[in-house]
C-alpha positions as CSV (number, residue, x, y, z in Angstrom):
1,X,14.7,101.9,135.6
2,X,18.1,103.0,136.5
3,X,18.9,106.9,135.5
4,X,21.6,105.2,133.4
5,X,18.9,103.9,130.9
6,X,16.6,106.7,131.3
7,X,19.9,109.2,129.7
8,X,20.2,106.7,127.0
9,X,16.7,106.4,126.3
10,X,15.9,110.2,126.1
11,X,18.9,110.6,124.1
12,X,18.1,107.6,121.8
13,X,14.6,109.7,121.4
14,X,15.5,112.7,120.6
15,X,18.0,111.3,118.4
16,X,15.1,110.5,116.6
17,X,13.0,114.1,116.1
18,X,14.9,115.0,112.9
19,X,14.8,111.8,111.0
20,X,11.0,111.5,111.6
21,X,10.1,115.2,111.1
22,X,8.4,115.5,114.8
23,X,11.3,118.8,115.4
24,X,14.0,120.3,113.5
25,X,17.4,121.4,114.7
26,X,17.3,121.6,118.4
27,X,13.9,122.4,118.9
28,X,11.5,119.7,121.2
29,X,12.2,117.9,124.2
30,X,11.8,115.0,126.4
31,X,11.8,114.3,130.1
32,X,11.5,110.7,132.6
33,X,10.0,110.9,135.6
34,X,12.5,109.2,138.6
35,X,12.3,109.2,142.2
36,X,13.0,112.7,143.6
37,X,12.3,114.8,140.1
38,X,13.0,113.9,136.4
39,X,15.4,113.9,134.0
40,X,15.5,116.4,131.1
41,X,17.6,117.5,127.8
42,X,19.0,120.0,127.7
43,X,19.1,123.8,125.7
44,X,21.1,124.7,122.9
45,X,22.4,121.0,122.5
46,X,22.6,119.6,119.3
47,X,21.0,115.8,119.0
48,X,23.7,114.2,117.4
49,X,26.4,115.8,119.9
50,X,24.9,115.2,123.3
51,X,25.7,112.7,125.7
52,X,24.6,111.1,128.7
53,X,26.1,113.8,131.1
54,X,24.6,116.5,129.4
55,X,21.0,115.9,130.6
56,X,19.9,117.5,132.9
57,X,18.4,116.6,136.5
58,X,15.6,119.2,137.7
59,X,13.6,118.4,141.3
60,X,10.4,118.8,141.9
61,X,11.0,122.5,143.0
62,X,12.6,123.3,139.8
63,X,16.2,123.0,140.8
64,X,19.3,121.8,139.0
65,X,22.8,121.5,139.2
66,X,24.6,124.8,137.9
67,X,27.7,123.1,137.4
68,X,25.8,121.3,134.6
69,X,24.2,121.8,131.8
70,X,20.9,124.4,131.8
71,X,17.4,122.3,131.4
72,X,15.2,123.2,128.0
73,X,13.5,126.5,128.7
74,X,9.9,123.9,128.9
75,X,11.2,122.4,132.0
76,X,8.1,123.8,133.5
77,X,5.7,122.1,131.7
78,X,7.3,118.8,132.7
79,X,7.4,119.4,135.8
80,X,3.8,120.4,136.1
81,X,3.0,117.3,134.9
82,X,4.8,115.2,136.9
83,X,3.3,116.5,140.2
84,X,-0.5,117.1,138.8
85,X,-0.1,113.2,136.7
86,X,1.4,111.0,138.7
87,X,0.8,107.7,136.9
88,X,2.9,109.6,133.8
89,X,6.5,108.7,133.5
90,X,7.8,110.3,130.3
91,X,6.7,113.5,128.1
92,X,7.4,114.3,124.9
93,X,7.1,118.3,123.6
94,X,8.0,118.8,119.7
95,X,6.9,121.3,117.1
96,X,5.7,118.6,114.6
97,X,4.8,120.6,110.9
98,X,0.9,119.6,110.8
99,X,0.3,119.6,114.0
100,X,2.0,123.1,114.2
101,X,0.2,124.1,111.6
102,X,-3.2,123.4,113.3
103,X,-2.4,124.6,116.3
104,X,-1.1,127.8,114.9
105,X,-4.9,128.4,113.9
106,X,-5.5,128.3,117.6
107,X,-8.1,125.4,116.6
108,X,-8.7,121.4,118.3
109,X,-8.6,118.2,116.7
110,X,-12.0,116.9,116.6
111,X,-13.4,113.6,116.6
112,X,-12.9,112.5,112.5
113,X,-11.1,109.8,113.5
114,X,-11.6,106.9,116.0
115,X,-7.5,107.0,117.1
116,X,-8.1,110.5,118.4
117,X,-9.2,108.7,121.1
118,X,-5.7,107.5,121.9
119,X,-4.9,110.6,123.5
120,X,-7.7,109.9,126.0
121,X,-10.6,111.8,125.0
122,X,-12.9,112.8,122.3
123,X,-10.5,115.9,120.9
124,X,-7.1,116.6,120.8
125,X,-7.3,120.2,122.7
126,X,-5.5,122.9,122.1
127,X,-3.4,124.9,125.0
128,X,-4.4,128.8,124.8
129,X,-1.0,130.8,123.6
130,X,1.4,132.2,126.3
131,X,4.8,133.0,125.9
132,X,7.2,130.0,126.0
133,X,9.5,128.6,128.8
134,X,6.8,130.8,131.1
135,X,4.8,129.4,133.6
136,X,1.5,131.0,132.0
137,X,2.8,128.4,129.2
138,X,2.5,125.7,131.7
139,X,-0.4,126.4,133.4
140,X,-2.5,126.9,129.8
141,X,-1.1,123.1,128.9
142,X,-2.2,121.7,132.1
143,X,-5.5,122.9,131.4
144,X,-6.1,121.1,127.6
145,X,-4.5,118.2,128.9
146,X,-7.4,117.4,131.7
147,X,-8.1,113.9,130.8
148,X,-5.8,113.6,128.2
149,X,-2.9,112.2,127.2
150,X,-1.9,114.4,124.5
151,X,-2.4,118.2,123.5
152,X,-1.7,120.9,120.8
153,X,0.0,124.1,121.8
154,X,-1.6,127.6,120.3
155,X,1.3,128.4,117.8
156,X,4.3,125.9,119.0
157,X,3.5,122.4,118.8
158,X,2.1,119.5,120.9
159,X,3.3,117.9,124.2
160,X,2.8,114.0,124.5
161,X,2.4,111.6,127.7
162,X,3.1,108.0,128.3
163,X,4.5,105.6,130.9
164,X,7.4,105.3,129.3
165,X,9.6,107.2,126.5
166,X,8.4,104.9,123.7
167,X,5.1,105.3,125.1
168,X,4.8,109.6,124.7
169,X,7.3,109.6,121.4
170,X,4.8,106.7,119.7
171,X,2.2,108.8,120.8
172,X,3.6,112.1,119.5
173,X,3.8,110.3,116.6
174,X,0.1,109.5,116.3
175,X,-1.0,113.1,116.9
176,X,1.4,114.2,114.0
177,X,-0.3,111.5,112.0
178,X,-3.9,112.5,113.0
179,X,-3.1,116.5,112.6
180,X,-1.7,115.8,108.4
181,X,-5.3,113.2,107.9
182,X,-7.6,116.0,109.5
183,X,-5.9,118.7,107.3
184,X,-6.3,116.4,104.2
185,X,-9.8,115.9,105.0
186,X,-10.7,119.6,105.7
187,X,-9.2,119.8,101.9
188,X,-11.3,117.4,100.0
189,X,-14.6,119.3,101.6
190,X,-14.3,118.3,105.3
191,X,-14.5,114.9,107.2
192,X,-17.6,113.8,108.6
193,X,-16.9,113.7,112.6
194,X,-17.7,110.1,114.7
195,X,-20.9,111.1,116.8
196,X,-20.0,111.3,120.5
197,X,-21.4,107.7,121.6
198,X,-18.8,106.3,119.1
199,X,-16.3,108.1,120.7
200,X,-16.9,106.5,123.8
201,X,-16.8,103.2,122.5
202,X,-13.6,104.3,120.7
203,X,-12.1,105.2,124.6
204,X,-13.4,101.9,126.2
205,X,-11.6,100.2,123.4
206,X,-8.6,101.6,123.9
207,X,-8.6,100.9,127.8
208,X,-7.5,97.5,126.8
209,X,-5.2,98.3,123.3
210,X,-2.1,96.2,123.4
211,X,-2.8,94.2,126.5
212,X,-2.4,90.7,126.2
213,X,-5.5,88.7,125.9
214,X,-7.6,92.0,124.4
């Protein structure tokens, strides 16, 4: 995909964290992967004001343009991911209010629910806290996201993968969804967790979720 779509489509994204409560104001971002390093939004922009020029190219070494605009202060965890994942294309990083919430009790999504699996494992993780925009930060996230697709963040939010844009937002999406059902359930007395045999089913499952002919 040309870097032409790849603005629009990060743009059209993030275009999208307000409307669907996954981040407020300018908080969250999202990255695409392309040949020599990835493409990123940028800080301090609002949504609704920024425009393909204003996001940001970072290499694989962590260098930009600094004639342009600065990269989010997460570019590290992005590109962390990029050179430890490489069959991930996009990430998504928002501050989504349950999954916050949970996350800001330092605790992991466990198995109550079958689409848990969806982010590649039996739990949703959570990172351990470090300071953000460091590289402690990044280094912590790489960690909960062994095998995994998606993790929480120790009081800040949740980072999502996919192969594409659509992909990590749908996907940061479901782990919003997940985070409100598990704290509804911990409510009305505490859900009753799928044993770990189920859970393996559930990941086998989801190998072939969405392909034709499944």
């Amino acid at each position: 995909m040309s870097q032409k779509k790849l603005r629009k489509g990060i743009i059209r994204t993030v275009q999208k964290f307000n409307a669907t409560a996954l981040s407020m104001g300018t908080s969250g971002n999202v990255s695409a992967r392309t040949k020599d390093g990835f493409l990123i939004t940028p800080t301090g922009i609002a949504y609704n004001e920024m425009h393909e020029e204003d996001i940001v190219f970072v290499d694989f070494e962590g260098s930009t343009d600094p004639s342009r605009a600065t990269p989010s202060s997460e570019w590290r965890i992005h590109r962390d991911i990029y050179h430890s994942r490489p069959e991930i294309k996009a990430v998504v990083h928002v501050h989504s209010h349950y999954a916050t919430a949970i996350a800001c009790t330092r605790q992991e999504i466990p198995a109550f629910h079958y689409e848990v699996a969806l982010a590649g494992g039996d739990t949703i993780r959570c990172a351990d806290y470090a300071t953000f925009g460091t590289q402690a930060l990044s280094d912590n996230i790489a960690i909960a996201l062994k095998d995994r697709t998606a993790c929480l963040i120790a009081n800040h939010g949740q980072v999502a993968l996919g192969h594409t844009i659509k992909q990590a937002f749908l996907l940061a999406q479901t782990v919003e969804v997940l985070a409100k059902q598990y704290t509804l359930s911990k409510h009305l007395g505490g859900p009753v967790l799928l044993s770990e045999e189920e859970m393996k089913i559930n990941l086998e499952k989801f190998k072939h979720y969405g392909v034709k002919g499944k």
